[in-house]
C-alpha positions as CSV (number, residue, x, y, z in Angstrom):
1,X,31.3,-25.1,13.5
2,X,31.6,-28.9,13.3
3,X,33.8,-31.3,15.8
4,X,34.4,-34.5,16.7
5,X,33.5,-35.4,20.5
6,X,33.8,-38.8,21.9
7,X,33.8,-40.2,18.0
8,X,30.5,-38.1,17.3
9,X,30.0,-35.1,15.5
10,X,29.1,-31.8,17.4
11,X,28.3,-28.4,16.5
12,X,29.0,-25.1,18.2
13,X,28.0,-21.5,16.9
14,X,31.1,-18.9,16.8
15,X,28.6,-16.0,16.9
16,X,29.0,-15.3,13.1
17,X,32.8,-14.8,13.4
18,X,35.4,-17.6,12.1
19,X,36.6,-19.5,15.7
20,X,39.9,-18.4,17.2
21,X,41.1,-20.2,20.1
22,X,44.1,-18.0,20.8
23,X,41.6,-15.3,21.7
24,X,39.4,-15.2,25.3
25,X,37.3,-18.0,25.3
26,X,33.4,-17.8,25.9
27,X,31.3,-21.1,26.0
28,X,27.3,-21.2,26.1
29,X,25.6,-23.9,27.2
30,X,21.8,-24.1,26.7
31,X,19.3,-25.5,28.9
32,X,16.6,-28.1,28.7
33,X,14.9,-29.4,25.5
34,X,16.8,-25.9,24.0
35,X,19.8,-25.4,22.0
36,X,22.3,-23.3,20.7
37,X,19.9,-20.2,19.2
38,X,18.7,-19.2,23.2
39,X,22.3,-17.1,23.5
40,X,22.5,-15.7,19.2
41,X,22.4,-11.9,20.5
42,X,24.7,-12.6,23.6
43,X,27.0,-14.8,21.1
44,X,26.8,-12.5,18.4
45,X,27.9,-9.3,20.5
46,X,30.8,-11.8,22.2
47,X,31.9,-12.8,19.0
48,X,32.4,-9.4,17.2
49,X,34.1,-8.1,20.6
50,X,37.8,-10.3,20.5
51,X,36.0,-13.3,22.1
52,X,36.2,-17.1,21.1
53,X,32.5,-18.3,21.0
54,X,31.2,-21.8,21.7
55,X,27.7,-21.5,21.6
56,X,27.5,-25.5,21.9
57,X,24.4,-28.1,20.6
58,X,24.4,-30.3,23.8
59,X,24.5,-34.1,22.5
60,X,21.1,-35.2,20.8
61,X,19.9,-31.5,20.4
62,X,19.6,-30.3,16.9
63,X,22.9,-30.5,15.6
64,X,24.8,-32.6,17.6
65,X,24.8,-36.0,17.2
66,X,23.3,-38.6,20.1
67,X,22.4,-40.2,22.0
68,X,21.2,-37.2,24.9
69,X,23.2,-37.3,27.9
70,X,21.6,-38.7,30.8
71,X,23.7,-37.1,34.0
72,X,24.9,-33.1,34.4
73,X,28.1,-35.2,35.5
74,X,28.1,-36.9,31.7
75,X,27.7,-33.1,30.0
76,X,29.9,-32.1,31.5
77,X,32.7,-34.8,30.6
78,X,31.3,-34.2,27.2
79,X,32.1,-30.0,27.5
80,X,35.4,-30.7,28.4
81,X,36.5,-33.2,25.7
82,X,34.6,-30.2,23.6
83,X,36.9,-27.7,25.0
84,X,39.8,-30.1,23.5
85,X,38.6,-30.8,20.4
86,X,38.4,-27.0,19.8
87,X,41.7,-26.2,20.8
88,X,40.9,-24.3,24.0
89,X,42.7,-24.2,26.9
90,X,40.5,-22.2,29.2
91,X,37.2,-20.2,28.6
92,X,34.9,-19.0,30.5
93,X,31.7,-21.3,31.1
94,X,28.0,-19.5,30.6
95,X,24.9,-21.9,31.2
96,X,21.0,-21.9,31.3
97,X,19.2,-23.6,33.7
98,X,20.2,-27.1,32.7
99,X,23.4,-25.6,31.5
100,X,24.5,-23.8,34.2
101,X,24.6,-26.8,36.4
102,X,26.1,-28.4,33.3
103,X,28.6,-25.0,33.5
104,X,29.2,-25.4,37.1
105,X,29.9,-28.7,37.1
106,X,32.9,-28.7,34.5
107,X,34.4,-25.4,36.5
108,X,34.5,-28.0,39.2
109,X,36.1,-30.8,37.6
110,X,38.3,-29.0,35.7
111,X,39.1,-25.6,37.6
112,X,42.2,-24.8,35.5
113,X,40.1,-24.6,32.2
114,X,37.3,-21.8,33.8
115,X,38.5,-18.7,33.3
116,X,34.9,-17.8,34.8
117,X,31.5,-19.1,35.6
118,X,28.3,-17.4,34.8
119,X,25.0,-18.9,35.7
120,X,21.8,-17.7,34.1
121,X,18.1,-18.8,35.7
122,X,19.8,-21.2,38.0
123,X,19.6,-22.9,41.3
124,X,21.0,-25.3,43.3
125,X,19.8,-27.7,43.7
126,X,17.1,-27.7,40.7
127,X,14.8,-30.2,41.8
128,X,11.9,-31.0,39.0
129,X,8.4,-31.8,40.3
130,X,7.2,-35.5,39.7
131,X,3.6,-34.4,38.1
132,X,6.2,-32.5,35.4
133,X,8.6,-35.7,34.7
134,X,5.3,-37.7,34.6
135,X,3.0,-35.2,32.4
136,X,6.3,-35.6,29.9
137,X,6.0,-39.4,29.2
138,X,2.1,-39.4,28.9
139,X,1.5,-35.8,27.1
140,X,5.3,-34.3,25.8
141,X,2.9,-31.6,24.0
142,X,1.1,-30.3,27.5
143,X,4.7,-30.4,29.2
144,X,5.6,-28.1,26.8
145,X,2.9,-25.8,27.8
146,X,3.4,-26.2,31.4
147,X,7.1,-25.0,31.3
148,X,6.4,-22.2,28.6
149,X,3.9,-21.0,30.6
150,X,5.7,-20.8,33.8
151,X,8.9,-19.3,31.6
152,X,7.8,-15.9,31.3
153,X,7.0,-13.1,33.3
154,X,4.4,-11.2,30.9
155,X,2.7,-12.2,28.2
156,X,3.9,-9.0,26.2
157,X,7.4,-8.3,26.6
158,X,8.9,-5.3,25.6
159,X,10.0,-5.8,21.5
160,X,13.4,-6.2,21.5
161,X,15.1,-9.4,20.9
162,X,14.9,-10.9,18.9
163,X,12.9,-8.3,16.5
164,X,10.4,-6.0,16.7
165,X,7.2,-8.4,16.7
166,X,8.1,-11.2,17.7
167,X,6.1,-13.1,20.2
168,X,8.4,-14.8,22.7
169,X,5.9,-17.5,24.0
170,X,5.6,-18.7,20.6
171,X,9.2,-18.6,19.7
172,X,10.2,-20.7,23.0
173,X,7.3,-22.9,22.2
174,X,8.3,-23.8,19.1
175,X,12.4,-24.0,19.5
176,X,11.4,-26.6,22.5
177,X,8.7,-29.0,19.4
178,X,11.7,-28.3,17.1
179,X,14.3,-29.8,19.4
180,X,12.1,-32.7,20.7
181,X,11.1,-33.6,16.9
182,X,15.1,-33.7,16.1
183,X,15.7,-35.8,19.0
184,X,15.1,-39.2,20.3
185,X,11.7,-40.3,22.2
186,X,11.9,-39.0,26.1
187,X,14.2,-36.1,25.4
188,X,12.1,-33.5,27.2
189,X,12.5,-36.3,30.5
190,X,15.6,-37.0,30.2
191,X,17.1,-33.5,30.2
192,X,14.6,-32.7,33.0
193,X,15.5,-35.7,34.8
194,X,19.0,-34.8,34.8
195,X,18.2,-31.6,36.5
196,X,16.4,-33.1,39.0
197,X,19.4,-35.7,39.8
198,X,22.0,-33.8,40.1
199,X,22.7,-34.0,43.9
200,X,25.9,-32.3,44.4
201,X,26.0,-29.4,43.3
202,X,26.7,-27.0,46.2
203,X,29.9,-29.4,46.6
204,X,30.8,-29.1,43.0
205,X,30.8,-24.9,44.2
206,X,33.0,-25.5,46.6
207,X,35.5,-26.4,44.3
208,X,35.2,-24.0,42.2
209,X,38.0,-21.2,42.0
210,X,37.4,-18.8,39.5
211,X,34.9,-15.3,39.4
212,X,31.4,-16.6,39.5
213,X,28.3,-14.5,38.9
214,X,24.4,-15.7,38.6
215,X,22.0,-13.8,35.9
216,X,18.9,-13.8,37.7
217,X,15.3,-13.3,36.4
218,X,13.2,-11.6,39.7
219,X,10.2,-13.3,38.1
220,X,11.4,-16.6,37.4
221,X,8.9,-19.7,38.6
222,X,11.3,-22.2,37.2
223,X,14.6,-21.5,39.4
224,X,12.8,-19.2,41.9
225,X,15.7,-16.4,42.5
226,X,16.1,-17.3,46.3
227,X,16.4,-20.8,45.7
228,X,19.8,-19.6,44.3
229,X,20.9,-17.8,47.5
230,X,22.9,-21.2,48.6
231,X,25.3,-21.3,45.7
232,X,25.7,-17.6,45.6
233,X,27.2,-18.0,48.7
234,X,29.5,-20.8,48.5
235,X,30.6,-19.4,44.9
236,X,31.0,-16.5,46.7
237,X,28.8,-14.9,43.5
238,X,28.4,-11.9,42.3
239,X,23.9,-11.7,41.8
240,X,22.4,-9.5,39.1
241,X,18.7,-9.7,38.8
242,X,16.9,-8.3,35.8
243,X,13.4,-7.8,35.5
244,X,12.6,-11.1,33.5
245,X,11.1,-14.4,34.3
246,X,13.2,-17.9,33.6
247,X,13.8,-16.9,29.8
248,X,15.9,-14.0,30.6
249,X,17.9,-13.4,27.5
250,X,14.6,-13.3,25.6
251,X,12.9,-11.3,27.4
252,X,15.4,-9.1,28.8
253,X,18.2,-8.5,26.7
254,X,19.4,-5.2,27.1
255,X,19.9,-6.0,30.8
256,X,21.0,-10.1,30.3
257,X,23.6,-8.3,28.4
258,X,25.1,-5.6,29.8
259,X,25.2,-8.0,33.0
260,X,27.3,-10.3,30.7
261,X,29.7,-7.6,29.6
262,X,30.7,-6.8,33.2
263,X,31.0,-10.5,33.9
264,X,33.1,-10.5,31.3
265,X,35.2,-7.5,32.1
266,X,36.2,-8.5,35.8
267,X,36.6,-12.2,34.3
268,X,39.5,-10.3,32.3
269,X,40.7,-8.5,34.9
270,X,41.4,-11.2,37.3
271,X,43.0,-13.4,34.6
272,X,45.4,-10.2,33.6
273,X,46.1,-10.1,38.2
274,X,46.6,-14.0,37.8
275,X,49.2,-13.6,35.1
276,X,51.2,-11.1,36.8
């Protein structure tokens, strides 16, 4: 699905089912040098179960058009005006890594429009070491490795998602080259530079009103599970931890999943108590 954003075009997958705003809305946002593909299964299942599905291209990443965002704050802005241009009133906001702060921040800004927030492989805040934002600008191609690498908890995961055979490393390997060859020069630093910058994010949970939960991968050397313990609190946050490492919905998807279909549930629930 195709829209128009700040006078440039942006593209959103409805999970293989033609976009209805009037129903529950459900918005994915990907994380670093990733894009819309990371959340197909969880999209998918959404989709075919009465839900509105944005599964959103951040600016400069595959489909939609650039330049790259270069602030959380500025994604934000941008999800919101996305949220418009689709017709949706209120949704609830999903993100990885990158995107959850992306996520978090628009539940803050705009509180009204969340109908929920759910955090996958997050913390706050989600500092980035200097030898990774440096090995980016002088080798993009070893970056790559270095974040792969520290992505995953095994190097065989269990064949599930998203086939029998398929070798996960590989897969996240290659969506991250595909994403940097489609975008401009810097991308990989620029989203993790964003990351890194984005200062104020327990304050940004403060302000936040409606259910929250975090998706949590026990393994995960990217956003290290108690590094999320702050926001948790302050979003007063339901936790659920899967056994996974920072690419949970790839390599745990039966758990990511029914985690998100519970999410989703008491996200209903509370909007039915709301309205009454």
């Amino acid at each position: 699905m195709k829209l128009t954003v700040h006078g440039r075009t942006a593209y959103a997958y409805t999970g293989g089912k033609p976009f209805d705003p009037a129903l529950p809305g459900l918005v994915f946002v990907h994380g670093a040098v990733n894009d819309h593909s990371v959340w197909t299964l969880l999209a998918r299942w959404a989709a075919h179960h009465g839900h509105a599905v944005l599964a959103v291209d951040l600016p400069g990443h595959q489909r939609s058009e650039g330049p790259a965002l270069q602030s959380v704050e500025a994604m934000a802005d941008w999800l919101l005006a996305l949220l418009d241009a689709a017709g949706v009133k209120r949704a609830v906001l999903a993100g990885h890594s990158m995107g959850s702060l992306v996520a978090l921040q628009a539940a803050a800004q705009a509180p009204e429009r969340a109908a929920g927030l759910l955090m996958f492989g997050t913390c706050v805040p989600m500092p980035v070491p200097q030898a990774l934002l440096d090995l980016s600008l002088a080798d993009v191609n070893a970056a790559v490795e270095r974040v792969v690498g520290f992505s995953f908890s095994t190097l065989a995961a269990k064949p599930s998602y998203p086939g029998p055979g398929v070798w996960l490393r590989g897969a996240a390997r290659g969506l991250m080259h595909q994403v940097i060859r489609a975008g401009e020069p810097g991308l990989f630093h620029t989203d993790f530079s964003a990351c890194n910058a984005y200062a104020q994010g327990l304050e940004a949970a403060a302000r936040v009103r409606c259910p929250a939960a975090l998706l949590l991968g026990a393994a995960d050397q990217m956003t290290l599970p108690r590094a999320a313990q702050a926001v948790a609190g302050v979003l007063n946050a339901r936790v659920h931890t899967v056994a996974a490492g920072h690419f949970l919905m790839q390599e745990a998807p039966d758990e990511v999943l029914n985690a998100l279909r519970a999410e989703l549930a008491r996200c209903a629930t509370a909007a039915e108590e709301s309205a009454a």
